[in-house]
N, C-alpha and C positions, 0 to 999 in steps of 0.2 A: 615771073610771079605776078600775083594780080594785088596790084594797087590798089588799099582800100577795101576789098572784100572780108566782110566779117558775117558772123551768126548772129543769126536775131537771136537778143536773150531778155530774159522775163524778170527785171529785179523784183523779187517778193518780200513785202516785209509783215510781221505778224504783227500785231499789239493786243497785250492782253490787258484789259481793262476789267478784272474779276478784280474783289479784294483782294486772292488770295491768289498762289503760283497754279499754273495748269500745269501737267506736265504729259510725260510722253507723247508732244506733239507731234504729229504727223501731215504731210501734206500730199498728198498726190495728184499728180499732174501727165498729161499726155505722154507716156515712155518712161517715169520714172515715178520718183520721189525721195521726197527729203524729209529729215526730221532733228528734232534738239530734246533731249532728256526734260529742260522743264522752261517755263519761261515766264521769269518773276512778275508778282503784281504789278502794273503801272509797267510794264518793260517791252523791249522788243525785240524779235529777230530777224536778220535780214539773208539771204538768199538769193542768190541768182541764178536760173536755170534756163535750157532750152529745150520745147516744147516738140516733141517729137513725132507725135501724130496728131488730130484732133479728138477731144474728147472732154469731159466734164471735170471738173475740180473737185475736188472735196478735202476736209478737215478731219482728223481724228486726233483727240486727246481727252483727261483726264482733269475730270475737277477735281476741286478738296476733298469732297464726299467719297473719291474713288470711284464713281460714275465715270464712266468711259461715251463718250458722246463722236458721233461719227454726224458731219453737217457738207450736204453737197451746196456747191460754191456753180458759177457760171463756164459757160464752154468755153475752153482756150483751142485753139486752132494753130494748127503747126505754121510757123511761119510768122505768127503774132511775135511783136515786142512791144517795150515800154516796159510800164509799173503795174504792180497788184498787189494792194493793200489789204488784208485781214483782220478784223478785228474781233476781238474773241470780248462781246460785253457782259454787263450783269446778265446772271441768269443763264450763261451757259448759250446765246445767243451769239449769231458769226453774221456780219456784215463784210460786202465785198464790193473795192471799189479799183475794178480793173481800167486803166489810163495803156490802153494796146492799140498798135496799129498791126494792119497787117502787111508784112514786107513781101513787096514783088517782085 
């Protein structure tokens, strides 16, 4: 067995900073995706995944209005790890603040 060998993984965490809950979040990411039914004002979730091919991020969920909003996010690259933080602001607004290396 090989000592030490692990998968590079991606912890993701959301924050939603709207007044109100977004829900049907969705994220998708190189090979997959993940999601959480709703996720409260002021709250967050967290995730860990790994990144299957390279390709682009994006966001999809649900304000209060029932507006469905889809928001493309930065390229993740297979092999990347670390942290990727989301934040869902007033206004239906997504900032993204990816802390990734890429593993060789």
């Amino acid at each position: 067995m090989l000592a030490g060998c692990r998968s590079p993984w991606v912890q993701c965490t959301i924050v939603n900073h709207e007044e109100t809950p977004v829900s049907l979040v969705a994220v998708n990411y190189p090979g997959g995706s993940f999601g959480v039914q709703t996720i409260a004002a002021g709250a967050s979730y967290h995730y860990r995944f790994h990144a299957l091919s390279t390709d682009t991020l994006s966001i999809d969920f649900t304000d209060a209005t029932r507006h469905s909003n889809t928001v493309t996010g930065p390229e993740l690259q297979q092999n990347q790890e670390g942290s990727l933080l989301i934040e869902i602001q007033p206004g239906n607004k997504v900032t993204w603040t990816p802390t990734l290396t890429l593993r060789k």
